[in-house]
C-alpha positions, 0 to 999 in steps of 0.5 A: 511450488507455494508461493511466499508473500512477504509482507509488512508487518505480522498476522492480522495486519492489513497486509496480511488481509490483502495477502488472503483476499488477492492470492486464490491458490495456497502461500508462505506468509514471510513477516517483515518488520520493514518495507526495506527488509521486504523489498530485500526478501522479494530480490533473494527469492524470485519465486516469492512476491511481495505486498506494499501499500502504496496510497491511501485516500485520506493520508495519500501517497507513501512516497518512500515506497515508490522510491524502494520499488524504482531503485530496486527494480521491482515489477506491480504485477498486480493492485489491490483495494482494501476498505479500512476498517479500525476497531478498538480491541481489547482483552475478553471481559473489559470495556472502554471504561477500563481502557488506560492506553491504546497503542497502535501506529500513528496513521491508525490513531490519526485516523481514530482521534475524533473518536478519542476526544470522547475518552480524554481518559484514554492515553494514545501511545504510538506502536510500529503496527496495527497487529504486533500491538494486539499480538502482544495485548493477547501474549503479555495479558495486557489488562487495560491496554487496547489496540487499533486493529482489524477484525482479522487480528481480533480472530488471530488474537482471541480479542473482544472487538469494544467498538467497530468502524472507529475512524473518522472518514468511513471512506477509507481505501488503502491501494496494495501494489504486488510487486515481483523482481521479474515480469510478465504476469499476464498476457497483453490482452488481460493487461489495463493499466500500467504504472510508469516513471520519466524525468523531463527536460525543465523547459516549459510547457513539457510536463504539459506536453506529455499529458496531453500526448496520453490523453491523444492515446486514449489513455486515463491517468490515474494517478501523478507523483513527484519524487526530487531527484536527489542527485539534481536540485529542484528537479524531479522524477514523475511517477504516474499510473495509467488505465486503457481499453486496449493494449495498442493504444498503451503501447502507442504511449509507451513508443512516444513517452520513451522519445519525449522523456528522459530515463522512462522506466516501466514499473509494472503492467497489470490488471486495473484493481478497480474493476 
């Protein structure tokens, strides 16, 4: 059976990227134009799999995100690291100096606005997404319009890349998360890292207590996120990623996070991405 992936966002996004860079054996590309209506295509079909971003290390977490994947008990199965790569593209033939627009989403022309102050004859004009902006330069023959994409959409969309590597912080890293409606995607002894959620008591010191208590285990945590607790006031859930040598010392945690916290929730166990 192939595999559907389901995406936000079209052919040529960074998703798609992931999707082709992460997934060896063949798959169904699924579209979606929302992470909501891909969180939905993932619950209807449990034989489909799903690509969020989750993080990126200049504009940081997507907190929506994190909600989506909780509240609709989604699995990480997996974590992929793209390297972000902005190119200015455009319809064969023309140069900067013909550019009037750029439409692309608002995080990519954030990330390129250094660059646009040398070309104040540039208008920038916010789209929903990097690709659909140069699918639609290609299929409307937009002259004078360019788009903030990466390479695979110039190849999709048969555009002249007119300048590469346009963002300002060269160091920029999307973390992908896979997720599933259903587990178990790995035997313990491949698993390194898990993704896990908690309430605490508001006391003090406790949030203290329980950091200490992973670090006892021998477990890294690699990342720490708050999400307010809608039904309560001024109280929050946590969010936090770990990573570890073996599987004992993660299900010794796992025992203690479970006795000392409220609502423990595992998001995902699956392969450290990094290494």
């Amino acid at each position: 059976m192939i595999t559907k992936i389901a995406i936000q966002g079209i052919k040529g996004s960074f998703h798609h990227q992931v999707a082709e860079n992460y997934f060896a054996e063949p798959f169904v590309l699924e579209e979606c134009h929302s992470f909501e209506s891909l969180v939905k295509n993932v619950i209807l079909d449990t034989s489909s799999k799903g690509i969020m971003a989750l993080e990126n290390s200049i504009a940081g977490s997507i907190i929506p995100n994190y909600a989506l994947i909780d509240h609709n008990n989604l699995h990480i199965i997996g974590e992929y690291y793209l390297d972000i790569h902005h190119n200015l593209l455009a319809l064969k033939g023309q140069t900067i100096a013909d550019i009037k627009e750029v439409q692309s989403h608002p995080m990519a022309l954030l990330q390129c606005a250094v660059f646009f102050s040398n070309y104040p004859h540039i208008k920038l004009i916010e789209s929903s997404d990097t690709a659909e902006t140069a699918k639609r330069i290609q299929e409307q023959n937009l002259v004078g319009v360019a788009a903030i994409a990466g390479k695979k959409a110039a190849e999709l969309y048969d555009l002249s890349v007119l300048a590469k590597d346009i963002h300002t912080v060269k160091n920029n890293t999307t973390r992908f998360v896979i997720v599933k409606s259903v587990n178990k995607e790995f035997p313990k002894s491949e698993i390194n890292k898990a993704s896990l959620k908690f309430e605490l008591a508001d006391k003090p010191g406790n949030l203290a207590f329980v950091l200490k208590m992973i670090s006892d285990c021998q477990l890294n945590m690699t990342k720490i996120q708050s999400l307010p607790i809608i039904e309560t006031p001024f109280q929050y859930s946590f969010f936090i990623d770990v990573v570890f040598d073996k599987y004992d010392f993660y299900e010794e945690a796992k025992r203690n996070l479970q006795q000392i916290t409220r609502h423990f929730k595992v998001l995902g166990e699956y392969k450290n991405g990094r290494l």
